[in-house]
C-alpha positions in Angstrom: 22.9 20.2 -12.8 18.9 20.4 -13.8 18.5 17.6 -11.1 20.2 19.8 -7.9 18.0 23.1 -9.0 14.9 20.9 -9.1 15.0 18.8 -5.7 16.3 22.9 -4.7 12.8 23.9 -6.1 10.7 21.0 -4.5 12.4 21.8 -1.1 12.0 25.0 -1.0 8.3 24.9 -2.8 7.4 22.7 0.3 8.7 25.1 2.9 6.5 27.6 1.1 3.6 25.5 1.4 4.3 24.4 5.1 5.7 28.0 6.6 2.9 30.0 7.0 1.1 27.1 8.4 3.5 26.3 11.1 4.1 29.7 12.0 0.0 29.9 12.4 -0.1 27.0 15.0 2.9 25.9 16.6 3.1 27.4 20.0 5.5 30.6 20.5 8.5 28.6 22.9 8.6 26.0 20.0 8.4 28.3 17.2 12.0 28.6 16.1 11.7 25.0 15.2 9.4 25.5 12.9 12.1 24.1 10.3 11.1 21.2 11.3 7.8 21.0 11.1 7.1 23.3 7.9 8.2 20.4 5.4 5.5 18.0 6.9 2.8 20.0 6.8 3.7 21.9 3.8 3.1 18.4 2.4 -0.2 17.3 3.9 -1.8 20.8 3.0 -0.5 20.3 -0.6 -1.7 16.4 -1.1 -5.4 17.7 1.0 -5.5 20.4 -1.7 -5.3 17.9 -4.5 -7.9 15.6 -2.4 -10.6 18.3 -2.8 -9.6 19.0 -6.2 -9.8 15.3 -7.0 -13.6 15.0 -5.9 -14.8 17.7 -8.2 -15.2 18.1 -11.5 -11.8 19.8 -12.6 -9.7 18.8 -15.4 -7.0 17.5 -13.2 -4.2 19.8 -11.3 -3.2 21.3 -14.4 -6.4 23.0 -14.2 -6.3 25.1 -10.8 -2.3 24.1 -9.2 -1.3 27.5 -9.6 -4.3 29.3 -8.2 -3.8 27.2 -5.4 -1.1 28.4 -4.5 -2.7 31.5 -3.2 -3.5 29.7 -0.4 -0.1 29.3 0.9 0.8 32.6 0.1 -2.4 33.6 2.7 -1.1 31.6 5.4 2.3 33.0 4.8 1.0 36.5 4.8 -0.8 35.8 8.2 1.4 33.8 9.9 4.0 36.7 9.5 1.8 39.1 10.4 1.3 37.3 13.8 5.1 37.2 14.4 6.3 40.2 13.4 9.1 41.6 11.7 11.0 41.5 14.7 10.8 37.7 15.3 10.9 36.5 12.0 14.6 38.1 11.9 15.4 36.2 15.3 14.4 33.2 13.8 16.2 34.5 10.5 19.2 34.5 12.4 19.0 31.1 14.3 19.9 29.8 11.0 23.3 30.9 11.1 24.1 29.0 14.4 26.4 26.0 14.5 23.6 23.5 14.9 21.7 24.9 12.2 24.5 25.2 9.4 25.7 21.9 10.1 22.3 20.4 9.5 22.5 21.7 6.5 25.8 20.5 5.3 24.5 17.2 6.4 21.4 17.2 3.9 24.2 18.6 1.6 26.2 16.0 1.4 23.2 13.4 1.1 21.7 15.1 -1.6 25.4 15.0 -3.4 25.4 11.2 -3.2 22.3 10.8 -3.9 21.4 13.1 -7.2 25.1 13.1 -8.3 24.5 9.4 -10.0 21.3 11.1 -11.3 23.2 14.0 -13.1 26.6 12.2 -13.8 25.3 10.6 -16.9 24.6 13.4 -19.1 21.4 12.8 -20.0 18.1 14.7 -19.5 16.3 14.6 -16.1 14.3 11.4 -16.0 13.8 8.7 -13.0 15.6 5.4 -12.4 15.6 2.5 -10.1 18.1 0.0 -8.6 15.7 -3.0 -9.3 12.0 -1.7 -8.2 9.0 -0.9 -11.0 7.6 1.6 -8.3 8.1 4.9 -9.8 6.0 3.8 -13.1 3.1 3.2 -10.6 3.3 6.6 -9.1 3.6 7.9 -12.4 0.8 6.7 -13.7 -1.4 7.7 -10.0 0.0 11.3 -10.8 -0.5 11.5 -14.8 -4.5 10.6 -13.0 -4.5 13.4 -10.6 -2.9 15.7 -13.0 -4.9 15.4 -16.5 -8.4 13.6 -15.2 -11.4 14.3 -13.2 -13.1 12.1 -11.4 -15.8 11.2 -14.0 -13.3 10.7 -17.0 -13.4 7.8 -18.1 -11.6 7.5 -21.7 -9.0 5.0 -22.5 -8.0 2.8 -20.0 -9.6 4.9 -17.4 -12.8 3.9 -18.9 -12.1 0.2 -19.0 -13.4 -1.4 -15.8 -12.7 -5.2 -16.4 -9.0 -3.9 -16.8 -8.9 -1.4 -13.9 -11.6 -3.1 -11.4 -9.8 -4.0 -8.0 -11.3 -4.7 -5.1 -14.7 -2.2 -4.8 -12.7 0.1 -6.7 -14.4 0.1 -9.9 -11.7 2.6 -11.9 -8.5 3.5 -12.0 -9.0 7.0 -10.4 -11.4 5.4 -7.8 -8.9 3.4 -7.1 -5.9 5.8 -6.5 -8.3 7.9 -4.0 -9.6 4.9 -1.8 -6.8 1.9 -2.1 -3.2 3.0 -3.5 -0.9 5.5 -2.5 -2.8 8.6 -3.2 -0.1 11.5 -1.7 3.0 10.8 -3.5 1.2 10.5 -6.6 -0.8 14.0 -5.5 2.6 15.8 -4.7 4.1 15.0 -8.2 1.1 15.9 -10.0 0.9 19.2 -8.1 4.4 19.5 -8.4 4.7 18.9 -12.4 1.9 21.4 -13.0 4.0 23.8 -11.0 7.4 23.2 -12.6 6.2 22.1 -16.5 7.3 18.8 -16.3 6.1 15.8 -16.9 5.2 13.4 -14.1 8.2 10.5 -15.2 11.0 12.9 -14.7 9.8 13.8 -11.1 9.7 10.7 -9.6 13.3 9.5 -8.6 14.4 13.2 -7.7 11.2 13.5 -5.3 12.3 10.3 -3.4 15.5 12.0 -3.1 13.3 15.5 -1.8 11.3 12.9 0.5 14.2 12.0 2.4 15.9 15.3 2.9 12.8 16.6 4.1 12.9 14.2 6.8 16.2 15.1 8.0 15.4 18.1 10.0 12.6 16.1 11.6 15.0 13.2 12.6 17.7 16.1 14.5 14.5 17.2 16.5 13.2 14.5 17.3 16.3 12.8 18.6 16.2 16.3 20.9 12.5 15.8 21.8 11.8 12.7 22.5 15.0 10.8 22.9 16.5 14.0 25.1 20.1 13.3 23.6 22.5 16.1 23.0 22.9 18.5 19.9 26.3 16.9 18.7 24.3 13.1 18.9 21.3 14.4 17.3 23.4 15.6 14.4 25.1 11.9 14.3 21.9 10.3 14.4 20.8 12.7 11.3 24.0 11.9 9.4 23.4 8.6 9.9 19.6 8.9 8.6 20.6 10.8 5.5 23.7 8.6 4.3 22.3 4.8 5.7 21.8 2.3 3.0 18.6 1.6 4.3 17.6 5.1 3.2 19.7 5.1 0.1 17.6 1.5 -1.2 14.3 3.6 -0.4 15.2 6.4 -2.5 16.3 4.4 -5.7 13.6 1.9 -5.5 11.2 4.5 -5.5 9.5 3.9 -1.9 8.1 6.9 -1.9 5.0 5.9 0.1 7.2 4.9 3.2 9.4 7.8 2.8 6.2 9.9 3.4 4.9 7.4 6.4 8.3 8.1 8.0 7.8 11.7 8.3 4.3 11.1 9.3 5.5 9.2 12.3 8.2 11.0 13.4 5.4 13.8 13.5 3.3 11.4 15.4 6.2 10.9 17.9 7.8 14.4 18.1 4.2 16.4 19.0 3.0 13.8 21.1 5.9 14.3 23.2 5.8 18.2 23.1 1.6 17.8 23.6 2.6 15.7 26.5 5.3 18.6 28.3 2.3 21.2 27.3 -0.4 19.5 28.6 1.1 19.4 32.3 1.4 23.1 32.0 -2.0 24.0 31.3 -1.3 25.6 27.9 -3.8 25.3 25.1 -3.6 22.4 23.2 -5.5 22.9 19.8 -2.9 24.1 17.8 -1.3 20.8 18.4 -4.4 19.1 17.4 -4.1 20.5 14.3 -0.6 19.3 14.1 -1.8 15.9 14.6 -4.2 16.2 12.1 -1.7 16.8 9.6 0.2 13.8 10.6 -2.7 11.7 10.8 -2.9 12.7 7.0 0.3 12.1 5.5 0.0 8.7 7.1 -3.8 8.1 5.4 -2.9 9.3 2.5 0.4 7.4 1.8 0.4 4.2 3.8 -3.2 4.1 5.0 -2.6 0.7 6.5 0.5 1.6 8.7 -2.2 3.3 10.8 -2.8 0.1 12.2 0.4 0.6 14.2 1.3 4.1 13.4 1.4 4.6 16.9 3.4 2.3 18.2 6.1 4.4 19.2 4.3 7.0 20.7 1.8 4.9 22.9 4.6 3.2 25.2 6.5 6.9 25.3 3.7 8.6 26.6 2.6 5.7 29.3 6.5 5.0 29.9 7.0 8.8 30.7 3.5 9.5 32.8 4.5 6.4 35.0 8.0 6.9 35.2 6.8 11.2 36.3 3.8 10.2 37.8 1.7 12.2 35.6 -0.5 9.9 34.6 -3.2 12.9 34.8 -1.3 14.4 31.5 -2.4 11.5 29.6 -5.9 12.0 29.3 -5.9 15.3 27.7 -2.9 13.9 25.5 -5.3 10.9 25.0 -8.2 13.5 24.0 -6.9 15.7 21.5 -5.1 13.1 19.7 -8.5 10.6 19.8 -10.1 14.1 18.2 -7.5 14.8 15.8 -7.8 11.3 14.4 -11.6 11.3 14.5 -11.4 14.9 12.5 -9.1 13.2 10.1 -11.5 10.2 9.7 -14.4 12.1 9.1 -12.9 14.8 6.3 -11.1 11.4 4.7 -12.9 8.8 5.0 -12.0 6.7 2.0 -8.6 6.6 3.0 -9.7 4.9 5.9 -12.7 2.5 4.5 -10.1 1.1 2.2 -7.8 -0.2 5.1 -9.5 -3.4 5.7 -9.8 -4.1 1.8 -5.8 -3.0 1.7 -5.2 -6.0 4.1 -7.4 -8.5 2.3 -5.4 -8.1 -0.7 -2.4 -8.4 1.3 -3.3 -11.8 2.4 -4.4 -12.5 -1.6 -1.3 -11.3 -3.0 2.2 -12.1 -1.9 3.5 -8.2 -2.9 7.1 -7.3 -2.8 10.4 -9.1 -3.1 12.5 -10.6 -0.6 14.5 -8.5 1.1 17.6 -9.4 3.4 16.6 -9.5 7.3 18.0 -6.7 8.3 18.8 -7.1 12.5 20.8 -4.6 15.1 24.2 -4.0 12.5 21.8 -3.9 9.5 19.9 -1.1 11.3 23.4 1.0 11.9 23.7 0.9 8.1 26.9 -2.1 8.7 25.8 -4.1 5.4 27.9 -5.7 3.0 26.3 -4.3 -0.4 23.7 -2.2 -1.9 21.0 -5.0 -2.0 21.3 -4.9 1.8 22.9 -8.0 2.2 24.2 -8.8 6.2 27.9 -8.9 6.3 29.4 -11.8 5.3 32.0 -12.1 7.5 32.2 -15.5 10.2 32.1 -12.7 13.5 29.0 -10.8 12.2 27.3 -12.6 14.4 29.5 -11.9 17.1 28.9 -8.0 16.4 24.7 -8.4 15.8 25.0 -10.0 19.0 27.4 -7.8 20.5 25.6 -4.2 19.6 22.4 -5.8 20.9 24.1 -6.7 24.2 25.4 -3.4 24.5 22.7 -1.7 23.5 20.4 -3.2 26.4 23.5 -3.2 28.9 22.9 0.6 28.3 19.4 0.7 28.9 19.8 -1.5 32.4 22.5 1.4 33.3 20.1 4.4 32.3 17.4 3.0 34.1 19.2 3.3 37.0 20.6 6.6 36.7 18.3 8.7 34.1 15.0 6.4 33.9 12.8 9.3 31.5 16.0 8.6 28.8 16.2 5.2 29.6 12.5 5.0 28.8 12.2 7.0 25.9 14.8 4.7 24.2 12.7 1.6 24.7 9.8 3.4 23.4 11.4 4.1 20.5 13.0 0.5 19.9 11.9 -2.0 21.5 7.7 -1.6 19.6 9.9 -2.2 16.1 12.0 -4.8 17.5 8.9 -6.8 18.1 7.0 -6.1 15.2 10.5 -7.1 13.0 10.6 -10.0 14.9 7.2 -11.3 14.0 8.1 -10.6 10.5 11.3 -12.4 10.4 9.4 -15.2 11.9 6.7 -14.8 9.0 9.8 -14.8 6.8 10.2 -18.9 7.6 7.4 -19.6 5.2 6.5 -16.4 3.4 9.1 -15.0 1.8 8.5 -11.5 1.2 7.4 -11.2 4.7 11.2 -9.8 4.8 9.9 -6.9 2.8 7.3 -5.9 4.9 10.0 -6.1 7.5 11.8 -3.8 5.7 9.0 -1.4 5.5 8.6 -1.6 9.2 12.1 -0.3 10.1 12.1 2.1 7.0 8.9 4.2 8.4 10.1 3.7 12.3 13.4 4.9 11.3 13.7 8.3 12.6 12.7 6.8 15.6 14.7 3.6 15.7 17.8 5.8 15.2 17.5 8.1 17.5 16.7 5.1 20.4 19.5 3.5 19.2 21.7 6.7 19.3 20.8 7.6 22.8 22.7 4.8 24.1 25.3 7.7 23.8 24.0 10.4 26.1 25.5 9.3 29.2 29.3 9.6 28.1 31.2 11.7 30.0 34.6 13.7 29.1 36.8 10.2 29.8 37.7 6.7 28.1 34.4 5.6 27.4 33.2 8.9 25.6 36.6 8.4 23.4 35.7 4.8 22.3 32.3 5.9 21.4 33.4 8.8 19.7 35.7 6.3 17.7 32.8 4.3 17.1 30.5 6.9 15.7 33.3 7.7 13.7 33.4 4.1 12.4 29.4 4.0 12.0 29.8 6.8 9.5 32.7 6.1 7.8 31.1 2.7 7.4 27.7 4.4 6.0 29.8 6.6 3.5 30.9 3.8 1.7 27.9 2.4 0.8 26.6 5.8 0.3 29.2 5.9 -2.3 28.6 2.3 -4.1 25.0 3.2 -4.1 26.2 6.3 -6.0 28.5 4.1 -8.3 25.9 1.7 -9.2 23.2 4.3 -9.9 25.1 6.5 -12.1 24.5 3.3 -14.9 21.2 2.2 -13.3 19.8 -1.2 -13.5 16.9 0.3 -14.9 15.9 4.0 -16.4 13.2 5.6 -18.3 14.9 6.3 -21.8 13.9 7.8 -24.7 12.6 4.6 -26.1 9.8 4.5 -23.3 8.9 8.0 -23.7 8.3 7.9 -27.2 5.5 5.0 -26.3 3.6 8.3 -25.1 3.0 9.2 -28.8 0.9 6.8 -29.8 -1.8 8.4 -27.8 -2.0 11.1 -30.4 -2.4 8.4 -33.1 -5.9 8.8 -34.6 -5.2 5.4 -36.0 -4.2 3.7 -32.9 -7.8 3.1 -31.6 -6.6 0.3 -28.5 -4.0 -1.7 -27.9 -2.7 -5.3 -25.9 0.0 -5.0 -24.3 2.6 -8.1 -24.9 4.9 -6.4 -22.7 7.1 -9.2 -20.8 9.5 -6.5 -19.2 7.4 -5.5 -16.2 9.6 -2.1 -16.1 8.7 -1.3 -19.9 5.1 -2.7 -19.4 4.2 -0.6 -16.1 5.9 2.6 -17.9 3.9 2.1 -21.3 0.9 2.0 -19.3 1.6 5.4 -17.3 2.7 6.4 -20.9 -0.8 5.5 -22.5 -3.8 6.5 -20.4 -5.6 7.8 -22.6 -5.6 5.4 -25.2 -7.4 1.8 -24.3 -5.3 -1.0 -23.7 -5.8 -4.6 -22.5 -2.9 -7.0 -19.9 -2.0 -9.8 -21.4 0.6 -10.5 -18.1 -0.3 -10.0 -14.6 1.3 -6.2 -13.9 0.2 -4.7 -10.6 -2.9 -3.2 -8.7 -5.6 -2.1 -11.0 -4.1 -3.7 -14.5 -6.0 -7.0 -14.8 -5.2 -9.8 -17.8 -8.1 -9.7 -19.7 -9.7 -11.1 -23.3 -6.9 -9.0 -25.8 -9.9 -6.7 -27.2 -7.0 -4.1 -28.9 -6.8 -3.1 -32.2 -2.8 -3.7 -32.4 -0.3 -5.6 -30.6 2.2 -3.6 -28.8 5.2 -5.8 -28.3 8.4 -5.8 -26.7 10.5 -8.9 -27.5 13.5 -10.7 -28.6 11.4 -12.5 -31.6 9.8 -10.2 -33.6 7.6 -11.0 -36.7 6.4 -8.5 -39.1 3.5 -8.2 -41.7 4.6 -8.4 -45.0 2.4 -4.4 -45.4 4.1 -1.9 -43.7 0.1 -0.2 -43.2 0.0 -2.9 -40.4 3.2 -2.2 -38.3 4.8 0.6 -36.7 8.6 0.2 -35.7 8.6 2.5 -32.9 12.6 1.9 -31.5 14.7 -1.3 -30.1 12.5 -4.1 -29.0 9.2 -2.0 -29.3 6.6 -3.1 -32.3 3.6 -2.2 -33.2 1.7 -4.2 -35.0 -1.7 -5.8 -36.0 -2.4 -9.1 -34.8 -4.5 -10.4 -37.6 -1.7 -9.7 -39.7 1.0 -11.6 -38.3 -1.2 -15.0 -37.6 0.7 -16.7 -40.3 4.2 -17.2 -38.3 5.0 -17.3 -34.2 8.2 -17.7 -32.5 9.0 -18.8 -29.3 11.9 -20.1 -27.6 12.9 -23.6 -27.4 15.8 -25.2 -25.8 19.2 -24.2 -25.1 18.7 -21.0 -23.7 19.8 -19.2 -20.2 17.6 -16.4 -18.2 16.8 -12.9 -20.1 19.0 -10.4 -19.3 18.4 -6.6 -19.3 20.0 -3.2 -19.3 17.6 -1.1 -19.4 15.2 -1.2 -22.5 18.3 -3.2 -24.0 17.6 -7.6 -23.2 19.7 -10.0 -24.6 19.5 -14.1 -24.3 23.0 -16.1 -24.5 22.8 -19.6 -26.1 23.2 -22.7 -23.7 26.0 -24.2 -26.3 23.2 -24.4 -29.0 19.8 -22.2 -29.0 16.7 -23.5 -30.6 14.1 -21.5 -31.4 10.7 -22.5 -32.7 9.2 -21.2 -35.6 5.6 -22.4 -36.3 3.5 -21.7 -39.6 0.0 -21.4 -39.0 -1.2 -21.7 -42.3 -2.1 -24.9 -44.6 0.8 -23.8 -47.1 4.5 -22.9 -46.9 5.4 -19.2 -45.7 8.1 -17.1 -47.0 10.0 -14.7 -44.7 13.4 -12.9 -44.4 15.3 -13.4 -41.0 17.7 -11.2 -39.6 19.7 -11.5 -36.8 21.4 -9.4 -33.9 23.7 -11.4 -32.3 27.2 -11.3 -30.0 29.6 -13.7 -29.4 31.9 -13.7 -26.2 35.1 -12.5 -28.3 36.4 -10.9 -31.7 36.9 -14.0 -33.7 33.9 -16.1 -32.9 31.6 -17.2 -35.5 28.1 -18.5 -35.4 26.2 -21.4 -37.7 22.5 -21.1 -38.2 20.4 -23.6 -39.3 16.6 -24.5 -40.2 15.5 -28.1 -39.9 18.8 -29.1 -40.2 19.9 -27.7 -43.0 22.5 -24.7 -42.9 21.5 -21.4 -43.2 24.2 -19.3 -42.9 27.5 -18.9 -41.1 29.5 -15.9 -40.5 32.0 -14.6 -37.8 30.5 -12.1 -35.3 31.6 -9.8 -32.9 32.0 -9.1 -29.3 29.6 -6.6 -29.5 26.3 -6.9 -30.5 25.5 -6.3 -34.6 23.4 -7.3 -37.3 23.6 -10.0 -39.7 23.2 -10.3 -43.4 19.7 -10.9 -44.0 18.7 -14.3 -45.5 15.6 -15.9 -46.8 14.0 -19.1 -45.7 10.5 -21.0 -46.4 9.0 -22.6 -43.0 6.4 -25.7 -44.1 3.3 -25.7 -42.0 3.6 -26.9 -38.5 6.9 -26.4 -36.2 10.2 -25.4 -37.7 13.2 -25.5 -35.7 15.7 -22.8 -36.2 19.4 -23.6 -34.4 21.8 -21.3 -33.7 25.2 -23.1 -33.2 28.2 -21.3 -31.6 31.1 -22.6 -33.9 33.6 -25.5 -32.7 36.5 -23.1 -32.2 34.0 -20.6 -30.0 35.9 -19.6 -26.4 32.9 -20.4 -24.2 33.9 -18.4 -20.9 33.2 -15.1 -19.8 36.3 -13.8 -17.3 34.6 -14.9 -13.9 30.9 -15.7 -15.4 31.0 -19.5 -14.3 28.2 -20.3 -17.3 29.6 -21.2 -20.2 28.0 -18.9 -23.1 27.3 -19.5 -26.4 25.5 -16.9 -28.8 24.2 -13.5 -27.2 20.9 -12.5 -29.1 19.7 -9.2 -29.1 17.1 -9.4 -31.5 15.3 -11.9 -34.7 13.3 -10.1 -37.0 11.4 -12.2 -39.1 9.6 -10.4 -42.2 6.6 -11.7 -43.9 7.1 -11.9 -47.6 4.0 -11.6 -49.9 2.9 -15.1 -50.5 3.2 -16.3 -54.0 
């Protein structure tokens, strides 16, 4: 339950932000949509508030979030002052209208798939992912923004060979000029507003990020793509419930979530600018409108600018020509070429940084590959949560069908209703293009289909509602009937993956538990001066860096943007591993929870252990991994030292059934051997002396062992969980 009254709270905080501003400056015959403009710039006045707030010398958000929200409360006062008591109940009451109510039961309904996973599993609010190590990136940008100034520069903040990237000399530099600098803003803003931390925002504000943009989509399928109230509301319900949504939200994209409403801003006040602009009205106040858009986009995706208008450049030429009002566009022209100019000049690092943004694009590979996602994948008809095509021999066949179709329309509207007809291509045929450039890319650059993915997700408001208006030109007859039918299919289709996304994410892949968490301790250590972190989990090692900024600590992997491997300067080794060893004084370790160690370096020289042969991927749940056996596991323990070391092993281990049982042995020479379980538990612990050099330590599945796992095709041996190997004073 927390998680529904927070994303409440978050929503309704950014309408607070954003109503008094739109009811300032959007023009009176548009104003009772202001719905649908108050989240956007609710947001852009929000992140431009922690901007200036970022470039002076204040202790972070914490410091001044709440007197900022005077500010708001002006604009509120003013803007209702301007309309009246009178109009404020008319557009009061344009709520309760059939349009309106159903809207809302459509972000309803998304938000109940989306944060019912969240909430289902009884634990407190925290974030979680379906496979992306996003959120501990924002995390970190908003524990920054929230608990810094500019010139801090203690623990890792202060370490420039670790945080250097790019011209970006630290870590705060770097989240103003090169990373995605407003969704790490809002949360900071947001946690010193609600008193909580910054890791238990992140997932539910992907989940705020995307019903915020649902109002936005309903309009501008009504603006810009001209189709009909009961279409906008499918293409809406189709927005809120697509998988391609859905995989945003839980793998934290809440960079493009924000770019999306920044361009569906772009696209919807362009195309009311454009009706104004023929009529003579005044035009600043959507300038000012543009402006905010302009900034959403700079100060989530800076480098979408490049074609952030994409969409809106071919609507506006495609409608003047089609009109013949090419006059309209150069005062369209003007006030967007000031707007952006305005927003250049008041943010300029956000825009220096783009051509640095792209050169580390073309250094670094970033992303994962992502299925190609063509006409069906865009209607949400996918066979899985990962986004896989459908599998099926005629999915061809129905890519190649919808496309036909699709275009079939757009040959008919020309014909009959050219603006619509136009509009559509405006809206489809840009992303089409760019996607197929990327899917070209894809041939030899494999997360090229990433970046393709990215494409559709911040041009899908837009997209959609091109898509959609294929239906606008049913009448009352057959055809109307089969596209009813097939809307009806579309959404049906949508729902359940909505609800396998909900399945899957009520035991996520991965989650920040308590075990993370508790990493944040340590920076109240005194004795903890700096630490490496020998972190192999990339979910646990991004997380215990957002968890430690205040305390130094050096990479000893390559992690992400602004975390470079360097010399391992630290004081203590913070570990998370299969193979632990620890010092025979307990002054020189800290156990600090499941696979998380603390310890000295110095004093654990004596003994390593690595992995040998015989062993099959790491698997995770979680902070939870576990390696299964290959028939035997070898795993190789190596004395460092001229003379023999003592130690005491134990062993968490799992075998595939009840009555297995598992032989260990040292240099060939028996060990132990004991039955185990199916589920994972400790063993006796037993003493052993390693000569100097390499030792090899075997553990043997026994000869009666079941080596099959119901469908698993691998044939498993021995699950380990965990060896702990403790020094023993040396005689």
């Amino acid at each position: 339950m927390p998680y529904y009254f927070i994303a409440a709270g978050l929503i309704l905080h950014t309408y607070f932000w954003g109503m008094g501003a739109t009811w300032l400056v959007l023009p009176g015959r548009w104003r009772r949509w202001w719905w649908a403009f108050a989240p956007g710039l609710g947001m852009a006045l929000q992140s431009a508030v922690v901007w200036v707030g970022a470039h002076t010398l204040l202790p972070g958000t914490a410091s001044y979030a709440w007197w900022s929200e005077l500010l708001p409360l002006i604009l509120l006062w003013v803007g209702g002052r301007r309309l009246g008591l009178a109009t404020i109940r008319s557009l009061a009451r344009d709520f309760w209208r059939p349009p309106a109510v159903l809207l809302v039961g459509i972000m309803a309904i998304a938000a109940w798939f989306l944060l019912s996973p969240m909430a289902a599993a009884g634990r407190g609010v925290t974030s979680s992912s379906l496979g992306s190590c996003d959120h501990a990136d924002y995390a970190a940008g908003a524990r920054v923004f929230l608990e810094f100034s500019k010139d801090d520069r203690v623990g890792m903040l202060g370490l420039s060979e670790v945080t250097r990237i790019g011209s970006a000399e630290y870590f705060f530099d770097f989240w103003l000029r090169l990373n995605h600098f407003t969704p790490s803003a809002l949360i900071a803003h947001q946690s010193a507003i609600f008193w909580l931390e910054p890791y238990r925002l992140i997932s539910v504000t992907a989940v705020v990020l995307l019903l915020l943009n649902i109002p936005l989509v309903f309009f501008l399928a009504r603006a810009a793509a001209g189709v009909r109230v009961g279409v906008a509301l499918f293409i809406a319900a189709l927005y809120a419930i697509s998988p391609l949504s859905a995989y945003a939200v839980h793998q934290g994209g809440l960079g493009q979530l924000l770019a999306a409403q920044g361009i569906a801003l772009l696209v919807v006040i362009t195309a009311l600018l454009f009706r104004e602009a023929r009529q003579g009205r005044p035009l600043w106040p959507w300038g000012l409108m543009l402006f905010a858009a302009f900034w959403l986009l700079a100060g989530s995706y800076n480098f979408i600018l490049i074609v952030g208008l994409a969409q809106v450049v071919p609507w506006v030429l495609g409608r003047a020509l089609v009109k013949r009002q090419t006059p309209s566009i150069k005062p369209v022209a003007l006030v967007m070429s000031v707007a952006l100019l305005l927003c250049i000049a008041l943010f300029w690092p956000r825009f220096s940084g783009i051509v640095e943004r792209f050169q580390l694009f073309a250094e670094y590979d970033y992303g994962w590959r992502v299925p190609l996602l063509a006409w069906d994948g865009w209607l949400g008809l996918v066979s899985d949560v990962y986004l896989e095509p459908l599998g099926s021999s005629w999915q061809p066949l129905l890519m190649l069908g919808l496309g036909a179709g699709w275009l079939g329309w757009l040959w008919r509207a020309w014909q009959q209703e050219r603006l619509r007809a136009v509009a559509a291509a405006a809206l489809v045929l840009p992303v089409v293009l760019g996607w197929t450039i990327l899917a070209w890319a894809s041939l030899t650059r494999t997360n090229a289909s990433y970046d393709a993915f990215k494409l559709i997700s911040v041009f899908y408001p837009g997209l959609l509602a091109g898509l959609g208006a294929g239906l606008v030109l049913s009448q009352k007859n057959l055809k109307s009937a089969a596209l009813r039918g097939v809307m009806i299919i579309v959404i049906g289709f949508n729902l359940i993956r909505a609800n396998e996304y909900r399945q899957i994410m009520a035991r996520p892949p991965l989650r920040v538990n308590k075990h993370i968490v508790e990493l944040g301790k340590l920076e109240a250590r005194p004795e903890v001066g700096s630490i490496n972190l020998k972190i192999s989990h990339y979910w646990a090692r991004l997380w215990a860096d957002a968890f430690l900024l205040r305390t130094p600590h050096y990479f000893a992997e390559s992690t992400y943007e602004g975390r470079n491997v360097t010399p391992l300067r630290g004081e203590w080794d913070l570990k998370y591993s299969l193979l632990q060893v620890f010092p025979s004084s307990g002054a020189d370790y800290r156990e600090l929870g499941r696979n998380f160690q603390l310890v000295r370096p110095l004093a654990i020289s004596a003994l390593r252990a690595e992995f040998g042969l015989g062993w099959y991927a790491f698997e995770h749940f979680v902070t939870d991994q576990w390696r299964w056996t290959r028939g035997t596991g070898q795993i190789i323990l190596t004395n460092t030292q001229a003379v023999p070391v003592r130690a005491r092993m134990r062993l968490m281990v799992q075998g595939l059934h009840g009555e297995d049982a598992l032989e260990v042995s040292c240099n060939a020479q028996l060990l132990q051997a004991a039955g185990i379980s199916s589920e994972a538990s400790w063993m006796e612990p037993v003493d052993l002396t390693l000569p100097p050099g390499a030792s090899i330590l075997t553990l043997s599945p026994a000869k009666n062992n079941r080596q099959q796992a119901g469908a698993d095709p691998r044939k498993l041996g021995i699950g380990l969980h965990r060896l702990e190997l403790h020094l023993l004073p040396q005689p």
